[in-house]
N, C-alpha and C positions, 0 to 999 in steps of 0.2 A: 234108780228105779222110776222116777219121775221127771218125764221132760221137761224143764221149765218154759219150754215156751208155749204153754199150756196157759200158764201166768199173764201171756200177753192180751190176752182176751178179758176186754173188760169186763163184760158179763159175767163170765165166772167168779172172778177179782170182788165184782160187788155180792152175789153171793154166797161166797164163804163170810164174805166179812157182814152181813147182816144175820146169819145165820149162828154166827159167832157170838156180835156184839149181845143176840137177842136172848141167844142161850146162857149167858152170863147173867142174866135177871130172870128169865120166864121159869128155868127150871127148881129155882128155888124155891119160887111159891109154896110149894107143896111140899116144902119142907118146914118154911116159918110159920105156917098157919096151925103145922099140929104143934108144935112146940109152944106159939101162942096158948092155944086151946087149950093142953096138957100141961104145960110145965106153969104156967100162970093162970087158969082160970080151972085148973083141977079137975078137965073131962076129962073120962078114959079114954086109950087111943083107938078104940071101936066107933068110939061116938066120933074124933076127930078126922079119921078116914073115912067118915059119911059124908064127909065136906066135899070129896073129889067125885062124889058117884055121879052126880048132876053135868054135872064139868064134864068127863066122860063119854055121857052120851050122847054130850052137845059136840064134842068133838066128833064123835065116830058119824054124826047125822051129817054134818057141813062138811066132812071130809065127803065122803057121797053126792053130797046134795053139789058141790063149788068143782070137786077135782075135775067133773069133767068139762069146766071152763076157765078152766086157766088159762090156754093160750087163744082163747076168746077175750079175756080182759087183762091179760099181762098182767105187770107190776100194780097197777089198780086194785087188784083183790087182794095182794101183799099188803098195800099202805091200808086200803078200807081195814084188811084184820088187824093190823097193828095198831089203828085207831079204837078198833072194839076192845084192844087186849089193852089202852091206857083208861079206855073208862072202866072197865071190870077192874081193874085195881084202885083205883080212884074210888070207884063204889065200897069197895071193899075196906079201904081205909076208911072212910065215912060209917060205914056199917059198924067198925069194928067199934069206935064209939060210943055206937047203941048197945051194944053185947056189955060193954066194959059199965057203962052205967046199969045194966038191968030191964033198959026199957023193953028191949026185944029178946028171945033166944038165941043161942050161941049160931044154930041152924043156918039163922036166917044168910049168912056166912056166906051159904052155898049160893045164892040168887046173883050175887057182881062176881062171886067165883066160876058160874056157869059163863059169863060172856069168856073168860079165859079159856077154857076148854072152845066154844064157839070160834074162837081167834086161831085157832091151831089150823082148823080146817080150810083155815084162809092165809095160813103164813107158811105153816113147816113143809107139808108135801106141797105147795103148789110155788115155793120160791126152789124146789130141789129140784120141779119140772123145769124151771123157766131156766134154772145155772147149767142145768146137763143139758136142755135143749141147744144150749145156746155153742156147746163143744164138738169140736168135729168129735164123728164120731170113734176113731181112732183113738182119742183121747176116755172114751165113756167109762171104761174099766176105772180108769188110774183119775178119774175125775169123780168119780161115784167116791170112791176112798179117800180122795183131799176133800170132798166135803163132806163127809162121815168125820173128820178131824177138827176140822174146824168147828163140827158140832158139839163133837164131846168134849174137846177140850173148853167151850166155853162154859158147856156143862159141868164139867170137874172143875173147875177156877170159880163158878158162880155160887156151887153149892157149898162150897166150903166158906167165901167171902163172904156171901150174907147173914147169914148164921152166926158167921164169927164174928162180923160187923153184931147184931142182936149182943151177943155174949160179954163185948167187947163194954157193950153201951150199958146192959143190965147190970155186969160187975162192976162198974164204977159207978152205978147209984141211981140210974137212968130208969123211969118208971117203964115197964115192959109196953106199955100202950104206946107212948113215945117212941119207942127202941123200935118197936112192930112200925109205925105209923113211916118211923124215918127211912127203914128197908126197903117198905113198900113202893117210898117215894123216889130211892136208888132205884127200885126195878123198874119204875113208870120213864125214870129218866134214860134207863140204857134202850125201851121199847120206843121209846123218841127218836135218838138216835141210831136204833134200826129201820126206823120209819123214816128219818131223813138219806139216809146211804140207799133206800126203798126209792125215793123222792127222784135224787140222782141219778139212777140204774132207769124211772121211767123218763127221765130226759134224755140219758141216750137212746131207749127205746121209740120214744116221738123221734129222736131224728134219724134214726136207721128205717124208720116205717111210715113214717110223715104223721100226723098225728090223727087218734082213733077218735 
């Protein structure tokens, strides 16, 4: 069903595997932060799904405001979101801090959670333009579906691993703030490493176009 030599293309080659590595951390998010919320600081899960609404519509604005210069800035608007989506998590480790002592509201959650959702509009559609731009186009069908794959499967591996990573830490005795803080810090690590495969993909980009 799929010609490999589809494979031969570097472009493609780097993103699935940015899209992979990224999906393996970013989709989790929104899953350890209600269980933080809920299962250790005792909010209901109405109040802990108000955490994503900010997130949301910081995505759906940058997805509008960016897609239509993607192939205006190539892999630049890739690395720039993935830099936005390691300080939102970074913030948010930090934040969680304040929540966990009292000083601040659980809320304030949403404010380094928002650059996350902002980070989408700069990484997810405009790295899927740039890996199908880059296929002939006889390829586009069966190149749209390998990266549909590469996406969800990092998505199904990441959301079960993080979580279970949390579970793993909490039931052997690991304070939940710890457990949250070390996740977070797995997910900033694998957004790194989508950012540096990002890094790559724009070096062969300067030298197929000479440099922008």
């Amino acid at each position: 069903m799929v010609d490999t030599a589809i494979f031969a293309n570097q472009a493609f080659r780097n993103g699935i595997l940015i899209v992979a590595v990224y999906f393996l951390g970013a989709t989790s998010v929104w899953i350890i932060v209600p269980l933080y919320l809920q299962m250790h600081l005792g909010h209901t899960a109405f109040e802990a799904s108000l955490m994503g609404v900010p997130s949301s519509f910081a995505a759906a604005i940058s997805s509008q405001a960016l897609g239509k210069r993607v192939l205006t800035y190539g892999r630049r608007m890739v690395i720039v979101g993935f830099g936005v989506a390691f300080v939102g998590l970074a913030g948010t480790a930090v934040m969680t801090g304040f929540v966990e002592s009292g000083v601040v509201a659980f809320w304030w959650l949403a404010a380094p959670l928002t650059l996350m959702g902002l980070s989408q509009g700069m990484t997810i559609s405009p790295n899927q333009t740039l890996t199908l731009n880059s296929v002939d186009p006889r390829f586009g069908g069966v190149a749209g579906g390998i990266l549909q794959l590469g996406q969800r499967t990092g998505a199904a591996i990441g959301t079960a691993m993080i979580p279970g990573i949390i579970f793993s830490l909490t039931e052997g005795g690991t304070a939940w703030l710890e457990a949250f803080i070390i996740a977070l810090t797995i997910i900033m690590g694998l957004t790194l490493a989508a950012m540096g495969v990002s890094f790559a993909d724009r070096a062969r980009e300067k030298a197929g176009k000479g440099a922008l």
